[in-house]
Steps between C-alpha positions, in 0.01 A plus 500: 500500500574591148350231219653218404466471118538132375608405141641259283785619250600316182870363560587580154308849371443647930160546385190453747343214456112548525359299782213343387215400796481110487172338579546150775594253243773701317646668878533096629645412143763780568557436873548112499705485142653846424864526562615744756766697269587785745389633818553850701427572832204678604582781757298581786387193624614330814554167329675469171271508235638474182325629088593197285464509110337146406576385129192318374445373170212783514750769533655690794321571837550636848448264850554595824756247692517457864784227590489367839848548557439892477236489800568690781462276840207621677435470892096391366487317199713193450847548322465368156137493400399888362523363160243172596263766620521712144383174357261403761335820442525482113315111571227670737438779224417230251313282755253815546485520103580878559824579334645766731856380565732490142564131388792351747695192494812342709780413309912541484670793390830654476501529905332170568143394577252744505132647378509710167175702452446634160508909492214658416510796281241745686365892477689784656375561872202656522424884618384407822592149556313480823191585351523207232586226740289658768164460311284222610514298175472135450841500383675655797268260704635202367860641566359582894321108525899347329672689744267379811500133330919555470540668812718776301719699726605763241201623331655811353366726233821462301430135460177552323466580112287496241614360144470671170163299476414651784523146708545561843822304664665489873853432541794398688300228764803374641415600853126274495356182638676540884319283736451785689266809433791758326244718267645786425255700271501859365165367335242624740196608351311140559554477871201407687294570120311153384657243288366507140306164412695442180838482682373308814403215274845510352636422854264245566554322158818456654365306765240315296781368281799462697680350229572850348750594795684168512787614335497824763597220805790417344643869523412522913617366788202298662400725745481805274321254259241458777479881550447559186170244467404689825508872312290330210256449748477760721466728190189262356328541860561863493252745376753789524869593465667461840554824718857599490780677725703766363771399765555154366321515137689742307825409316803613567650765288113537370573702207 
């Protein structure tokens, strides 16, 4: 798949417009108050996905806008909700206080209702990109333990990055929180490997103060609400990643 090369252009001059890396409080600024001056599609992607300039009084920046009306009826997931579960999964990223899905809130746009994530400017790909998100570190565990906790059924390697701080980020979650098991995972290299200390108490804190994930009930249906509570505690009572199948847990179109 050739890269996709994301920019912003000055209307007047057709300049680039550097894209600066915003830290929490200046991407939710953007997101909730920035107007949404122009948007192009995205190609590739099975739903419409659109790259919308936001005007902000602190300049010019990129988001990433999914309206529901552009979601493509699926015979698994309910009709209408891929954009609830970008922001459910934003909302469970800052429960865990780990900052690995890009700052993401609902809100119109020029095609109606839907979640606008802020883009991310991020490094080229790596030389081997399997290597990188292959390697055991805490980072790519905490990506492995979100998408067990989310149920993600398209863990892909293209929907990981790292930004020019060298942050780590997942993205694209729209296919997460089913009430039944869907991971889909190219991430393998904790199966069956012990789950560091450090982010097992991040799950459990969950537990411990179940007012952090209130706000997550309100993007679920009840009984994937009640799955979800069940994952947080299966993966508190585990002492090592789940065994998986490579008939059921890889995604499709893996690469």
């Amino acid at each position: 798949m050739p890269e996709l090369k994301l920019e912003l252009r000055d209307p007047e001059s057709g300049d680039v417009v550097p894209l600066r890396e915003l830290n929490r409080e200046e991407a939710l600024a953007v997101l909730e108050h920035g107007e949404i001056t122009a948007a192009e599609l995205v190609p590739w992607g099975s739903n419409h996905t659109f790259a919308v300039a936001l005007s902000h009084e602190t300049g010019q920046h990129l988001g990433i806008y999914k309206p529901t009306a552009g979601e493509r009826p699926l015979h698994d997931f309910p009709f209408g909700t891929l954009h609830k579960r970008e922001y459910a999964s934003w909302l469970l990223s800052e429960a865990l206080g780990w900052n690995i899905v890009p700052p993401t809130v609902l809100r119109d746009g020029p095609y109606g209702e839907g979640s606008v994530q802020i883009f991310v400017p991020h490094t080229a790909q790596f030389d081997d990109d399997e290597e990188f998100w292959g390697a055991e570190t805490v980072e790519n565990e905490r990506i492995v333990m979100f998408d067990h906790l989310a149920n993600n059924a398209d863990r892909k390697l293209s929907h990981c990055l790292v930004s020019e701080k060298g942050q780590v980020f997942g993205i694209d979650h729209g296919l997460t929180f089913h009430a039944e098991p869907k991971l889909r995972t190219v991430m393998w290299q904790f199966v069956e490997e012990p789950i560091r200390a450090e982010v097992k108490a991040d799950v459990q804190a969950l537990i411990d103060h179940p007012e952090r994930i209130a706000s997550l009930e309100l993007q679920m249906a009840p009984e994937e609400w009640r799955a979800f509570l069940q994952r947080l505690v299966m993966m508190t009572t585990m002492e090592t990643y789940p065994m998986l199948d490579p008939r059921f847990n890889i995604p499709y179109g893996w690469w």
